[in-house]
C-alpha positions in Angstrom: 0.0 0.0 0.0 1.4 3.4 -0.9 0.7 7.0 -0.2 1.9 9.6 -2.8 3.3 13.0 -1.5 2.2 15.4 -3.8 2.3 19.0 -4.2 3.9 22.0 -6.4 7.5 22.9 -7.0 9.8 24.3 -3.4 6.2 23.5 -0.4 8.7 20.8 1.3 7.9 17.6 0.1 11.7 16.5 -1.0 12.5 17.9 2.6 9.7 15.6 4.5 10.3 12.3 2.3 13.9 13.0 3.6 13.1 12.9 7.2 10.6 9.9 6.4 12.3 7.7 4.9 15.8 8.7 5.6 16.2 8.1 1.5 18.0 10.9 0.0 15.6 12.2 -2.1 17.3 15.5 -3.8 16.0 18.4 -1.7 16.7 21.7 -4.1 15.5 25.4 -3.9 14.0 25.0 -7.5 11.4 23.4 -9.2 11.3 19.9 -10.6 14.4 18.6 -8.4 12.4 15.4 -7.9 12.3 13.8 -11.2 11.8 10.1 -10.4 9.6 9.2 -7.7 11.4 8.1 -5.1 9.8 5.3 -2.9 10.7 5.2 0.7 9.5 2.0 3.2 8.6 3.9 6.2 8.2 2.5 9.8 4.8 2.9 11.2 5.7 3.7 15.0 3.7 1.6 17.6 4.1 1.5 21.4 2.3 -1.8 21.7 4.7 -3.4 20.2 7.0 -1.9 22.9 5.4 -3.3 25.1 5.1 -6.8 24.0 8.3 -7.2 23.8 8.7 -6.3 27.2 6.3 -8.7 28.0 7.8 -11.9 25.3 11.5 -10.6 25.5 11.8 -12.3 22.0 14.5 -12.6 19.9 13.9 -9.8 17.8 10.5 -7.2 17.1 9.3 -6.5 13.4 7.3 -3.8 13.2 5.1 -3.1 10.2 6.0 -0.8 7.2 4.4 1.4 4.7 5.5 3.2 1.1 6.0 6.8 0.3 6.4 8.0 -2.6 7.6 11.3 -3.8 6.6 12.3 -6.4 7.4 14.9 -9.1 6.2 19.0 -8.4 3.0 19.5 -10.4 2.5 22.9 -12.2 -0.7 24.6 -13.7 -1.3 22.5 -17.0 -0.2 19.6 -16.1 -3.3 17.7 -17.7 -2.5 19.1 -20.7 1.3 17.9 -20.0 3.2 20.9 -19.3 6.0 20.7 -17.1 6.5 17.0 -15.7 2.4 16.7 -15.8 1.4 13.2 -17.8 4.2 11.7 -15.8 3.6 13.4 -12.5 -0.3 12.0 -13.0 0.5 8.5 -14.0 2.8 7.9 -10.7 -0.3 9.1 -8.0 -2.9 7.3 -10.1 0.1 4.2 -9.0 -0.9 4.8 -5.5 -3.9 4.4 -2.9 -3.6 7.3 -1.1 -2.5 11.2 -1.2 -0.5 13.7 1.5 -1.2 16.7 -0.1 1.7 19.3 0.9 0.6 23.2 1.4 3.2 25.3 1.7 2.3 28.0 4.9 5.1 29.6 5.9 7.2 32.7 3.9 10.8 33.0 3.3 11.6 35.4 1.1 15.2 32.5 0.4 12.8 29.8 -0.9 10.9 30.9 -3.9 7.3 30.0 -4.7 6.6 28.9 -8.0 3.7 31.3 -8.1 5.5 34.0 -6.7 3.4 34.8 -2.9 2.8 32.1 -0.5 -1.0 31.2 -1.2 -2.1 27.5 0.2 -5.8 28.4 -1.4 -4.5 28.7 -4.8 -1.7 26.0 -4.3 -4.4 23.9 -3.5 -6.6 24.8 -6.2 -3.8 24.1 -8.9 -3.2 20.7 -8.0 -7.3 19.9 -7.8 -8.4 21.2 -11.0 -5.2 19.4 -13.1 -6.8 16.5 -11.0 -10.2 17.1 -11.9 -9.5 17.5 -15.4 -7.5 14.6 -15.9 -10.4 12.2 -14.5 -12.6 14.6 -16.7 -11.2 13.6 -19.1 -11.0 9.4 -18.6 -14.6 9.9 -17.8 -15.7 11.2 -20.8 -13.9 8.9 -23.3 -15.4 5.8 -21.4 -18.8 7.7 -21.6 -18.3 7.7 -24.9 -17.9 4.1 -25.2 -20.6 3.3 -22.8 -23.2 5.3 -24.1 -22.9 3.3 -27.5 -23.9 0.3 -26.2 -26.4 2.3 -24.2 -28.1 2.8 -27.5 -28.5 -0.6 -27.8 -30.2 -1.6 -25.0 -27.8 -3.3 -23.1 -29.0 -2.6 -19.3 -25.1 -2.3 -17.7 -24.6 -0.2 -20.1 -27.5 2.1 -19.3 -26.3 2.1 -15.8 -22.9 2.9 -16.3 -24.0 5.6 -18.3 -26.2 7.2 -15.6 -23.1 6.9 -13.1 -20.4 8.5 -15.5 -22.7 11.5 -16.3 -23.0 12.1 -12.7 -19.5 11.9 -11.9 -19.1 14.2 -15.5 -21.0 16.7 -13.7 -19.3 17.1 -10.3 -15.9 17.0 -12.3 -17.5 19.5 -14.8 -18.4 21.4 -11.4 -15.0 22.0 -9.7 -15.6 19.1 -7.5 -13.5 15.9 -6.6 -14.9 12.5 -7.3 -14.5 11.8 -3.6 -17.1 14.0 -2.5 -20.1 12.2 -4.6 -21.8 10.5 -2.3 -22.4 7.0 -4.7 -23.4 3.5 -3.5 -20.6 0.7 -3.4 -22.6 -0.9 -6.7 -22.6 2.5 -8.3 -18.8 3.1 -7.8 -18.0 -0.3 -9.7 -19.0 1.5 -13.1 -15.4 4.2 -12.6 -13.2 1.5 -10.3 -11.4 0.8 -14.0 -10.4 4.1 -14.2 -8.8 4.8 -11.4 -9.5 8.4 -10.7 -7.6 10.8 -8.7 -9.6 12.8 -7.1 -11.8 9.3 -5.8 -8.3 9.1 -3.5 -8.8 9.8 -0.3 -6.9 12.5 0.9 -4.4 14.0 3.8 -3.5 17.5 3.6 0.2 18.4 5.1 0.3 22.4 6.2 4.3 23.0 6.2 5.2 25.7 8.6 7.5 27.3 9.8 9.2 27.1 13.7 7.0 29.7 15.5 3.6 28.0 13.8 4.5 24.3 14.4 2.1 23.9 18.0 -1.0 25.7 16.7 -0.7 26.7 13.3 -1.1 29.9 11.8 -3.4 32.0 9.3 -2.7 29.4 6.5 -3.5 26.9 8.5 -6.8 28.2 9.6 -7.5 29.1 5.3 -6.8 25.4 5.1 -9.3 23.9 7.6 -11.7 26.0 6.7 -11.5 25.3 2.8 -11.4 21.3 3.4 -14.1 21.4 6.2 -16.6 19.6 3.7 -14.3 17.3 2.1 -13.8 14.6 5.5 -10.1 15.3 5.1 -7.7 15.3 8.1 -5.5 18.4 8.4 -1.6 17.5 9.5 0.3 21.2 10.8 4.3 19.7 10.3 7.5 22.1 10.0 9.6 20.2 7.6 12.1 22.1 8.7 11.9 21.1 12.2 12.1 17.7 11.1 15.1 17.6 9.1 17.0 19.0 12.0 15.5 16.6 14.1 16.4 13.6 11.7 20.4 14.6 11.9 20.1 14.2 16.3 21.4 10.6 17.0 20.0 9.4 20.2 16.4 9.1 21.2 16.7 11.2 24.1 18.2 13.9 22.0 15.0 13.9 20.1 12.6 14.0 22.5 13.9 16.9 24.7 14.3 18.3 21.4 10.5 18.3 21.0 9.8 18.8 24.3 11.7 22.3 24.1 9.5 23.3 21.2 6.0 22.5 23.1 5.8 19.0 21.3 5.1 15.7 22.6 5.7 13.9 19.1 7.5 14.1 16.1 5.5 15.3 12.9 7.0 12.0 11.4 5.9 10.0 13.9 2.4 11.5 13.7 1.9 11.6 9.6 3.3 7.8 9.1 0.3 6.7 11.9 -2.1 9.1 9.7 -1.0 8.0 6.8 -1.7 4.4 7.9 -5.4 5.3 9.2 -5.7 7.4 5.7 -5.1 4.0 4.2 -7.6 1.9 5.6 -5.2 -0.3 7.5 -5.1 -2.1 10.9 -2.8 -3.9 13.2 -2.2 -7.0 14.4 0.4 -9.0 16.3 1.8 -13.0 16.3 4.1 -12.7 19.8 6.6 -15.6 20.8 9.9 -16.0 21.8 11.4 -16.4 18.3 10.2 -12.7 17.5 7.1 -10.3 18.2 5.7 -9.4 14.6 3.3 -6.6 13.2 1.0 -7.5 10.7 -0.5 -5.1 8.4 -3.9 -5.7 7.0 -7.0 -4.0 5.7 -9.9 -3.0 7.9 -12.6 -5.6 7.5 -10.4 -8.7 7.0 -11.8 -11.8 8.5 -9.2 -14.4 10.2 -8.3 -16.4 7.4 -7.3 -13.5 4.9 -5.0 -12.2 8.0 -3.3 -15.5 8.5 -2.9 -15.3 4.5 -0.8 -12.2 5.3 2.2 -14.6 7.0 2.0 -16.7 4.2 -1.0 -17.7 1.5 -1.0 -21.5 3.0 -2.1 -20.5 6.3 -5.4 -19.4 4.4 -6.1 -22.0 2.0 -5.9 -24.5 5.4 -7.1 -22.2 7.7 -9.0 -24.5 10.8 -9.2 -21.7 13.7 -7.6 -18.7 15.0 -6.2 -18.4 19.2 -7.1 -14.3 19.6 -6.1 -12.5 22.1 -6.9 -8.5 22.1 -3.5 -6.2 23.2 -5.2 -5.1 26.4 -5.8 -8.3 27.4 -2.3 -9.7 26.6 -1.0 -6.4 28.7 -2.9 -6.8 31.6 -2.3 -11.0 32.1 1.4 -10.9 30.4 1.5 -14.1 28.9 -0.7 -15.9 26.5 -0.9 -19.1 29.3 -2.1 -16.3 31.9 -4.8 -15.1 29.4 -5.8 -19.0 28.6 -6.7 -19.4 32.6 -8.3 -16.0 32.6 -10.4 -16.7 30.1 -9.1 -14.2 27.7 -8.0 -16.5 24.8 -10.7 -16.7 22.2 -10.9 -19.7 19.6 -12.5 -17.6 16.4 -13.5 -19.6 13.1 -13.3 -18.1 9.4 -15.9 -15.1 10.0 -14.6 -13.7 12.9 -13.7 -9.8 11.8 -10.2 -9.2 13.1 -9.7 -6.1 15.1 -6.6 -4.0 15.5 -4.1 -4.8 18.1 -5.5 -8.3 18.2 -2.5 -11.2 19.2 -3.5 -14.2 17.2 -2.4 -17.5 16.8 -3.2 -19.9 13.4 -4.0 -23.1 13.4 -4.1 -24.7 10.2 -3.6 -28.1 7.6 -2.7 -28.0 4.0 
């Protein structure tokens, strides 16, 4: 699963996939210094797993991971293809998810592309070359559709009715995301793809004085995205590349802690990032190792166990589930059994996040 970082030329991204990933994206005062996107495999911080292994003391902890991607400043026209557009477009339609960087801070040393620091009309750019790209995919398969419409065929007639209604909002200004459709309904565009359909994380970059509680920008920005379900992430990239270069934990934290902060930015867009995409945790904890599993929200046991390996759910029999509180308050899986706290679920059960399972299976 990957989330794209997008945004126009010199708002930070280069500078936040840096302190990320800790890959060396090129970080350059002038447009288009990202030219490949660069794909980092990020961390997803996670105290429970801390805590397990305090618990297990196992051999070694692997904690669960998740891809960046930067990708490639976007300018006005870039449906059309001007600057790095066609290619910019065909890496985030690549991904499931977008950080959308504003840049909300001024320094006259970094130039905007635009020339004044606007996140309204930064914003707007990077929408409307959206909307008009899925504008256009719409219309040339509503082209093909309504044919067969013609016709007769019934899917046909329903696909058109869907396309023209997505047509419309797109036609309107409006992200596909914000058409309220039926699951059935949304079938008729899932081969296309579209952008804007996305969900969406938007990433105010600030400067030192605005990192705690934000700053006019900021406030333009929450207002603006109010209606669009959208979290809103304030970050000084800045900040965060000076906190990458300290080497020690401790370091880091009194670090924040002199700056009003309890967390890294990192820290907290990698965990919103992971919630952006739909995904869960859960754990397998024995002395060999204590492991995080990522999965999607709504998997049942056996497509979890398929996770660890694709035998576990072709044979899957049962699962032993234990939820993290549980395991945290008893300590061991043998202390949960006699409290009663080990569960024995079957191929519905729904697993939950933080859940410590065992799999039994026979292939």
């Amino acid at each position: 699963m990957q989330c794209g970082i997008v945004g126009l030329p010199n708002v930070g991204k280069s500078t936040l996939f840096n302190c990320l990933s800790n890959a060396k994206a090129q970080a350059a005062n002038f447009p288009f210094c990202t030219i490949e996107p660069n794909v980092g495999v990020i961390t997803v911080p996670d105290e429970r797993l801390n805590v397990l292994e305090s618990l297990v003391k196992p051999n070694r902890v692997l904690p669960t991971t998740i891809e960046i991607v930067d990708i490639a400043g976007l300018v006005k026209g870039a449906s059309r293809g001007e600057g790095l557009g066609n290619q910019f477009l065909a890496n985030i339609r690549q991904t499931d998810a977008i950080i959308h960087v504003l840049r909300c801070f001024e320094d006259d040393n970094i130039i905007h592309v635009d020339g004044t620091v606007d996140p309204l009309r930064d914003k707007e750019i990077i929408d409307t070359e959206l909307q008009l790209k899925d504008l256009d995919s719409v219309e040339k398969k509503l082209q093909k559709v309504s044919r067969a419409a013609k016709t007769g065929d019934k899917d046909a007639v329903k696909a058109e009715t869907v396309l023209l209604k997505y047509k419309t909002h797109l036609d309107d200004g409006k992200s596909a995301r914000t058409l309220e459709m039926s699951a059935n309904d949304k079938e008729h565009i899932a081969d296309l793809c579209l952008l804007t359909d996305k969900p969406v994380m938007y990433v105010c970059n600030v400067d030192e004085a605005s990192v705690v509680n934000g700053n006019k920008f900021v406030d333009q920005v929450k207002e603006i995205v109010k209606n669009e379900k959208a979290e809103v992430i304030i970050i000084s990239a800045a900040i965060e590349s000076d906190i990458s270069e300290l080497d020690s934990y401790e370091d880091r934290i009194s670090f924040l802690n002199d700056l009003g902060l309890t967390e890294s930015g990192v820290a907290k867009l990698i965990t919103a990032s992971y919630k952006l995409l739909n995904l869960i945790t859960y754990f397998t904890a024995g002395v060999q190792e204590v492991r995080a599993w990522t999965i999607n929200n709504g998997f049942k046991a056996p497509q979890a166990a398929g996770v660890i390996h694709t035998d576990f759910e072709r044979g899957f029999i049962k699962a032993d589930v234990i939820s993290y509180e549980d395991f945290k308050k008893y300590g061991t899986e043998s202390a949960c059994r006699e409290a009663g706290a080990l569960r024995m679920e079957g191929k519905e059960y729904l697993v939950n996040d933080g859940d410590v399972m065992h799999f039994k299976f026979n292939v």
